[in-house]
C-alpha positions as CSV (number, residue, x, y, z in Angstrom):
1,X,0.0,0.0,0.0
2,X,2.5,2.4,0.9
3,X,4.7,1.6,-2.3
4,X,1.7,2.1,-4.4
5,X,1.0,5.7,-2.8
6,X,4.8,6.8,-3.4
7,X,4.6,6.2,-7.4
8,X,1.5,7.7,-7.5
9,X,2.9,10.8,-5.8
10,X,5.8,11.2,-8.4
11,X,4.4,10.7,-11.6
12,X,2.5,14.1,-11.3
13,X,5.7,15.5,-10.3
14,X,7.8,14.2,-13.0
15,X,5.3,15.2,-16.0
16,X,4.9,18.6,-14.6
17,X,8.7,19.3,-14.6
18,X,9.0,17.4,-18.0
19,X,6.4,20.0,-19.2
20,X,8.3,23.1,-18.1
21,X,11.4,22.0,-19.3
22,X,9.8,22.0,-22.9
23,X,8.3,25.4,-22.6
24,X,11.3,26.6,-21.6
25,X,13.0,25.5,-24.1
26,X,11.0,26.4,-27.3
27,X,11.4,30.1,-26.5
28,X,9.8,33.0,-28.7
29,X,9.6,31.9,-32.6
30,X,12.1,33.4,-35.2
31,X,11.2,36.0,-38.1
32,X,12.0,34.1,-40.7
33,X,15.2,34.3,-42.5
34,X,15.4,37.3,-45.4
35,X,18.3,36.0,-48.1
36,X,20.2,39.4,-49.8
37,X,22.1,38.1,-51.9
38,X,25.9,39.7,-51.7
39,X,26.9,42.4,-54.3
40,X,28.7,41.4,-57.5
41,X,32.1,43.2,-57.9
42,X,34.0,41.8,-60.9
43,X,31.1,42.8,-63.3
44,X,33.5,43.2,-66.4
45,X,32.4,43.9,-70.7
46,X,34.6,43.3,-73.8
47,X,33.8,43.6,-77.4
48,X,34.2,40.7,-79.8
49,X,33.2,42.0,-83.4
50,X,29.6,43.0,-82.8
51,X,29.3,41.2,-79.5
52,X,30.0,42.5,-76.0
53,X,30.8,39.8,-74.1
54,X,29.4,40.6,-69.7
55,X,31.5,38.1,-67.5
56,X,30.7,37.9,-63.7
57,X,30.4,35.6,-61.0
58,X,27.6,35.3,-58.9
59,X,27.5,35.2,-54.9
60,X,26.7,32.2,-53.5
61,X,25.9,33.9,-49.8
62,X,23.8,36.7,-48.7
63,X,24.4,39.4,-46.9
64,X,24.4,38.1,-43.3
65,X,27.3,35.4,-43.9
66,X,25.5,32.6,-44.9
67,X,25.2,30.2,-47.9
68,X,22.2,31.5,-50.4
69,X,19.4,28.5,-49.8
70,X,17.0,29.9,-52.7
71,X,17.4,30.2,-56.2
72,X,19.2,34.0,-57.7
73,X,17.5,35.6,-60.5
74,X,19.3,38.1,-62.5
75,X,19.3,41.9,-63.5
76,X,21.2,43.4,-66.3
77,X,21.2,47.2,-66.8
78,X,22.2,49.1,-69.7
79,X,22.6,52.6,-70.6
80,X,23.5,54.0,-74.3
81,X,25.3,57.4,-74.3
82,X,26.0,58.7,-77.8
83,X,29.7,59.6,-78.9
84,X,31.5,62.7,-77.2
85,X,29.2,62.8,-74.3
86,X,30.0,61.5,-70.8
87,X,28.9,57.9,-70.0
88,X,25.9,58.0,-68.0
89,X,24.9,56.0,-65.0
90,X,22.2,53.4,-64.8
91,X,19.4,55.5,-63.3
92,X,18.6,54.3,-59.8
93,X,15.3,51.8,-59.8
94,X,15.2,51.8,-63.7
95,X,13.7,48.9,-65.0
96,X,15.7,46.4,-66.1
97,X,17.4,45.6,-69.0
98,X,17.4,41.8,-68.8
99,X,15.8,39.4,-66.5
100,X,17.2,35.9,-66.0
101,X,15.5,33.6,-64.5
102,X,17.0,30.2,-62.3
103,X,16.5,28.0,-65.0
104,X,17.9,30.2,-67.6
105,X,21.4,31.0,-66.0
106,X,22.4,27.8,-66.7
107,X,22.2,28.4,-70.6
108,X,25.2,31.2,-69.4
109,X,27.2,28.9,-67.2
110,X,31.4,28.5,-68.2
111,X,33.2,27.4,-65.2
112,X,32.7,29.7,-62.6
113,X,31.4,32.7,-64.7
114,X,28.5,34.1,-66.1
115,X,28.8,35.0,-69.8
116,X,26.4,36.6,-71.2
117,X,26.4,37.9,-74.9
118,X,24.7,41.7,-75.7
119,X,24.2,40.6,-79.4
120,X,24.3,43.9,-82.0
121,X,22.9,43.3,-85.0
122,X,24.5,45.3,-88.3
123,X,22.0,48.3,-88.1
124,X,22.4,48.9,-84.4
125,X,26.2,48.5,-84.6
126,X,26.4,51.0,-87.5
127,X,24.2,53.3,-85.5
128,X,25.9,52.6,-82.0
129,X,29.5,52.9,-83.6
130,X,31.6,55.4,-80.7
131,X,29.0,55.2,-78.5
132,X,29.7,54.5,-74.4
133,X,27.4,51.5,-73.3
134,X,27.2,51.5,-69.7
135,X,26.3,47.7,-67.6
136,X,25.7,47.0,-64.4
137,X,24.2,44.2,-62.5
138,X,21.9,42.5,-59.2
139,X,20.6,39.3,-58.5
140,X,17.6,39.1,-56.5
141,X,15.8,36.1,-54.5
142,X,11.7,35.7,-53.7
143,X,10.8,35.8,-50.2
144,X,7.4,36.1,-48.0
145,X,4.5,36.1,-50.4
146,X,7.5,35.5,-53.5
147,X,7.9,39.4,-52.7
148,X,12.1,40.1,-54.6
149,X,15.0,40.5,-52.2
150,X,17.5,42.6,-54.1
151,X,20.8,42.9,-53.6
152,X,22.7,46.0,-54.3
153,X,23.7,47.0,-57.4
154,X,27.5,45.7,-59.2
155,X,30.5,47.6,-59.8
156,X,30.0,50.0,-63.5
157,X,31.9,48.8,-66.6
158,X,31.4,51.2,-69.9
159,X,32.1,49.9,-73.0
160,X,33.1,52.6,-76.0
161,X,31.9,50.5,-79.3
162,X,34.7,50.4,-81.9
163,X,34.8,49.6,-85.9
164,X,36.7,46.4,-85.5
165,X,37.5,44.1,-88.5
166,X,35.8,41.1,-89.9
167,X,36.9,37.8,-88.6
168,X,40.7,37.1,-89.5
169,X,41.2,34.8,-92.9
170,X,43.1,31.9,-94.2
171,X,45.1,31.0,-91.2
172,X,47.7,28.5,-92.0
173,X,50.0,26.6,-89.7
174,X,53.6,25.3,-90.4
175,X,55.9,23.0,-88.9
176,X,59.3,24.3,-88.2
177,X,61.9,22.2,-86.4
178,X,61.5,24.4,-83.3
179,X,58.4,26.1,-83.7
180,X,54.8,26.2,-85.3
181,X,54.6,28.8,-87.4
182,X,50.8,30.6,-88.0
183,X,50.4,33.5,-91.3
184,X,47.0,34.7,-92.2
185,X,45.7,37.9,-94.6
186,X,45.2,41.1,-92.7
187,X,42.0,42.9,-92.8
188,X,41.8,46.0,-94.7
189,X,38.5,46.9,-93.8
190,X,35.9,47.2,-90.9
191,X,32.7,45.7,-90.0
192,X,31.3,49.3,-91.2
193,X,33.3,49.0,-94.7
194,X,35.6,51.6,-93.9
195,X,38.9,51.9,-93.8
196,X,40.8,50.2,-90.8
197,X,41.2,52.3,-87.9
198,X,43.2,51.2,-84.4
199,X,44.7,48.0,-85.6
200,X,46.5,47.0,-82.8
201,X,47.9,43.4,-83.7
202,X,47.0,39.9,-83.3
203,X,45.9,37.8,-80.2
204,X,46.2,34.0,-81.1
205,X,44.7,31.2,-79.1
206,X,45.3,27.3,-79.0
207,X,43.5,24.3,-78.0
208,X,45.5,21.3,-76.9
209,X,42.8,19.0,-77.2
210,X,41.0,20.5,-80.6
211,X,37.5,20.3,-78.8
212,X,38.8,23.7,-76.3
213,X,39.1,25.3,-74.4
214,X,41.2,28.1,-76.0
215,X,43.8,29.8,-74.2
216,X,45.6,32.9,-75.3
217,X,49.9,31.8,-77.0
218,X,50.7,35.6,-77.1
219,X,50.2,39.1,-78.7
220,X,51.6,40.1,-82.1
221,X,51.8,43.2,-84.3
222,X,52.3,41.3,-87.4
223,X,50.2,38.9,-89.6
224,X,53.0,35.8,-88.2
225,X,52.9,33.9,-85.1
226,X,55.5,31.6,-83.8
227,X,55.1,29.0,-81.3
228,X,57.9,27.3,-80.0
229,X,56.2,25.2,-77.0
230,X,54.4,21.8,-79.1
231,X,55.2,18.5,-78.9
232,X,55.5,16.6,-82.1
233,X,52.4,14.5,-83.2
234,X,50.4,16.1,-80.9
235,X,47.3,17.7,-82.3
236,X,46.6,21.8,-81.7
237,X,43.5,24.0,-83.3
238,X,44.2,27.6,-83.3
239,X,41.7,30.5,-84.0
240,X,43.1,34.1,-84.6
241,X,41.4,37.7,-83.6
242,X,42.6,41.0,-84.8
243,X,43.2,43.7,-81.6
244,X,41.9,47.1,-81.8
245,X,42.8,49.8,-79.4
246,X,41.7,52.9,-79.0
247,X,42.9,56.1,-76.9
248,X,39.6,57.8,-76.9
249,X,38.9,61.4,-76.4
250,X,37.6,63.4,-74.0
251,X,39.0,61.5,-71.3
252,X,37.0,58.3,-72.3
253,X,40.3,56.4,-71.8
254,X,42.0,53.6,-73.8
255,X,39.6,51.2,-75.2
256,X,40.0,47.3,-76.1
257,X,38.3,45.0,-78.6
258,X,39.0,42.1,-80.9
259,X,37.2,40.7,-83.6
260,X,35.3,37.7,-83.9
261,X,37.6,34.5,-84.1
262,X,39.1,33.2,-87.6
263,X,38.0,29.8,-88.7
264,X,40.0,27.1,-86.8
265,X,43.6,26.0,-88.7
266,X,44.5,22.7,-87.0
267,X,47.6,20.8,-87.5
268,X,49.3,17.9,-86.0
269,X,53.5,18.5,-86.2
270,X,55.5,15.5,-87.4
271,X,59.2,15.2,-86.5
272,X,60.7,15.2,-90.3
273,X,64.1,17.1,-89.4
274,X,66.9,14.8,-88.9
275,X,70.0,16.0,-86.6
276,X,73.1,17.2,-87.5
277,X,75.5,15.5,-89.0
278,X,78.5,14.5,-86.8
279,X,81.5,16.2,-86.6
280,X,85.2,15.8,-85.7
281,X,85.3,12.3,-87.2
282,X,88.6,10.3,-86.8
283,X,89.7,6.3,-87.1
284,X,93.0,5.4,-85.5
285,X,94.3,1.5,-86.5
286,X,94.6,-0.3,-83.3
287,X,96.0,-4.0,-82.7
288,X,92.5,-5.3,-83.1
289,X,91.2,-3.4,-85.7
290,X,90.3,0.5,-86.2
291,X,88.5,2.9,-83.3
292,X,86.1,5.0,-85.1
293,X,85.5,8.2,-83.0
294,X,83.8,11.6,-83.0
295,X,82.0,14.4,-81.0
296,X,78.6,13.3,-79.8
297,X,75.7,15.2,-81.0
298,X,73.5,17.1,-78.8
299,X,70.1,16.9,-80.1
300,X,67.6,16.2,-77.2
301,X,66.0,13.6,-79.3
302,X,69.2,11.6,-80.8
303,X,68.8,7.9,-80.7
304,X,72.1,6.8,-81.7
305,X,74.4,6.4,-84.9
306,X,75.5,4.4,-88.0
307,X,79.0,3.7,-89.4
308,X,79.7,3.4,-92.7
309,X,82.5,1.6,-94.5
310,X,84.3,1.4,-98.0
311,X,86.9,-1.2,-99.0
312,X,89.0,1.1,-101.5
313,X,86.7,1.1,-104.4
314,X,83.8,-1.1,-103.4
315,X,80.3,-0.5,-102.5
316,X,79.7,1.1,-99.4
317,X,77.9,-0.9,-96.1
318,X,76.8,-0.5,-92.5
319,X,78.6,-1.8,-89.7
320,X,76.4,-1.6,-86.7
321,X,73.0,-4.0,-86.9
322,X,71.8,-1.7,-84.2
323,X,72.1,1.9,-83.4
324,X,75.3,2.9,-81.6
325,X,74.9,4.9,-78.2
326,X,78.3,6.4,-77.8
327,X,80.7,8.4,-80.2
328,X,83.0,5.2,-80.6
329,X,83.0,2.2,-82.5
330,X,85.7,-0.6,-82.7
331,X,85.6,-2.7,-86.2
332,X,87.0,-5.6,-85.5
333,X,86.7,-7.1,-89.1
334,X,89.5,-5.0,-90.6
335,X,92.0,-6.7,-92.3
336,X,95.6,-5.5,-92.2
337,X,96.9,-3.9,-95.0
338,X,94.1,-2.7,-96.6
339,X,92.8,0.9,-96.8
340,X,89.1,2.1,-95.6
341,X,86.7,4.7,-95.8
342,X,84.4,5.7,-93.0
343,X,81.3,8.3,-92.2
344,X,78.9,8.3,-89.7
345,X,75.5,9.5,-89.4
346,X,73.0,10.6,-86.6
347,X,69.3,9.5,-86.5
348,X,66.7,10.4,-83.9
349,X,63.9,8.8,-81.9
350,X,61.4,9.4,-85.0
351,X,63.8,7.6,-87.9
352,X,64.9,10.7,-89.2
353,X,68.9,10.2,-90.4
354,X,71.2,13.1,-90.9
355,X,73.5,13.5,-93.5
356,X,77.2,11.9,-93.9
357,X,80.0,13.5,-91.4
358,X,81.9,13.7,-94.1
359,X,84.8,10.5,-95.1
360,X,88.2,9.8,-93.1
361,X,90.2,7.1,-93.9
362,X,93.0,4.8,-92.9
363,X,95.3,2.4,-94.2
364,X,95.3,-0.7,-91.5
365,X,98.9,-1.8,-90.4
């Protein structure tokens, strides 16, 4: 009896403190949680031909630290001032000039970036020629009631719209024996069919793996472009784009743009250049024969060497079944009292065989 009245005594007890515990615990609710997205600051425009090219990268946290949980929608602004004026500003709470949506960023998606493409076509481009296009740039996510969360707007980049040249023609590639060469025809005249203005030179790009990407080789002011870093039957696709600059006036400031690429030239080098002969050739008769020596080539490629022999008047023959390693050779088949001619020859790791050192010879004793 008096075991039964003590559990009965502590079960209120225990679900009361159990109950308090749990209120204490849940405390007042949270407002729920508002996502600004983070500013974009490498907003940055380049002209291709009649394209300018907006690369950016977009924040993957808001404002207050954390990771961004809902999906970013995209605002592009852009504002045309015509030549000799001052660039003007997006004006603040204009309407947009592009909207992205979610799903459509992905269309825009290379590696880390956002590129997206202001298209001209040939009217607007003749009509735009010398004008300053400024861009700028916010992303936005929905919150209570799908309401926008904006987040501030981007660093400004102004573009100034130049009279670049068509895309470069009849690239060519060469193989040298220490370089691939590239030639093309330079333009003469502009996208607007006037004479070329601000031809800077030449940017050339290469893909190692003829599917890209393409990375810049260099910068030249002539219609020639040498390569010397390739490997030999490796395949390469390059693409040409002429460089424009421009000083500007009235403090606009120097001003980029390329045109569009050249058609691709590809070429796969194929090691056809055999070393250099040897020199310093020299056969001393010996007890056992005659020691045929010379200076060792230096070609990074050199497999080894043949030796060559003539018995006075007779045809000519190799000595060595295999390629020789080292600048030495010991022909143990001549006979005493006969005269010989030798030469040697290089060859490298493709097959390729270099021309005669040149004859010694030597009368065996």
């Amino acid at each position: 009896m008096s075991a039964w009245r003590h559990s009965a005594a502590w079960l209120p007890f225990s679900f009361l403190a159990a109950l308090l515990f749990a209120c204490a615990a849940q405390g007042p609710p949270h407002p729920p949680r508002v996502e600004k997205p983070e500013r974009i600051t490498d907003l940055a425009a380049f002209q291709v031909g009649r394209t300018i090219e907006l690369t950016f990268t977009l924040p993957t946290q808001a404002t207050d630290g954390e990771g961004l949980s809902k999906p970013l929608e995209l605002q592009l602004f852009r504002v045309i001032t015509p030549p000799g004026q001052k660039p003007s500003a997006p004006p603040v709470d204009s309407q947009a000039w592009v909207t992205l949506l979610p799903s459509e960023l992905t269309r825009y998606q290379r590696g880390e970036k956002i590129v997206y493409p202001d298209h001209l076509s040939d009217p607007e481009y003749s009509q735009r020629l010398g004008a300053s296009v400024t861009f700028a740039a916010d992303c936005l996510t929905r919150g209570f009631r799908h309401r926008p969360v904006e987040g501030d707007l981007s660093n400004r980049v102004v573009v100034r719209l130049l009279d670049v040249s068509p895309p470069v023609e009849s690239p060519r590639c060469e193989t040298t024996e220490h370089a691939l060469e590239l030639s093309w025809l330079q333009p003469t005249t502009s996208l607007s069919g006037q004479p070329l203005r601000d031809l800077a030179g030449y940017r050339v790009f290469r893909s190692d793996t003829r599917k890209g990407p393409f990375d810049l080789r260099g910068e030249t002011p002539a219609a020639r472009f040498r390569d010397p870093e390739f490997e030999f039957e490796h395949s390469y696709l390059y693409r040409v784009r002429a460089l424009f600059k421009s000083e500007g006036s009235g403090g606009s400031g120097r001003q980029l743009a390329e045109s569009e690429d050249s058609k691709p030239c590809a070429i796969t080098p194929l090691d056809t250049f055999p070393p250099a002969a040897p020199a310093g050739l020299n056969a001393i008769s010996t007890a056992t024969g005659v020691e045929v020596i010379w200076n060792a080539n230096t070609e990074y490629d050199l497999a080894g060497y043949n030796i060559y022999r003539r018995d006075g008047e007779g045809a000519p023959h190799k000595l060595n079944s295999e390629l020789v390693g080292t600048p030495l050779y010991r022909d143990t088949t001549a006979e005493a009292g006969r005269r010989y001619a030798y030469w040697v020859t290089a060859v490298d790791s493709a097959g390729n065989e270099s021309t005669s050192s040149g004859e010694t010879t030597i009368e065996v004793r």
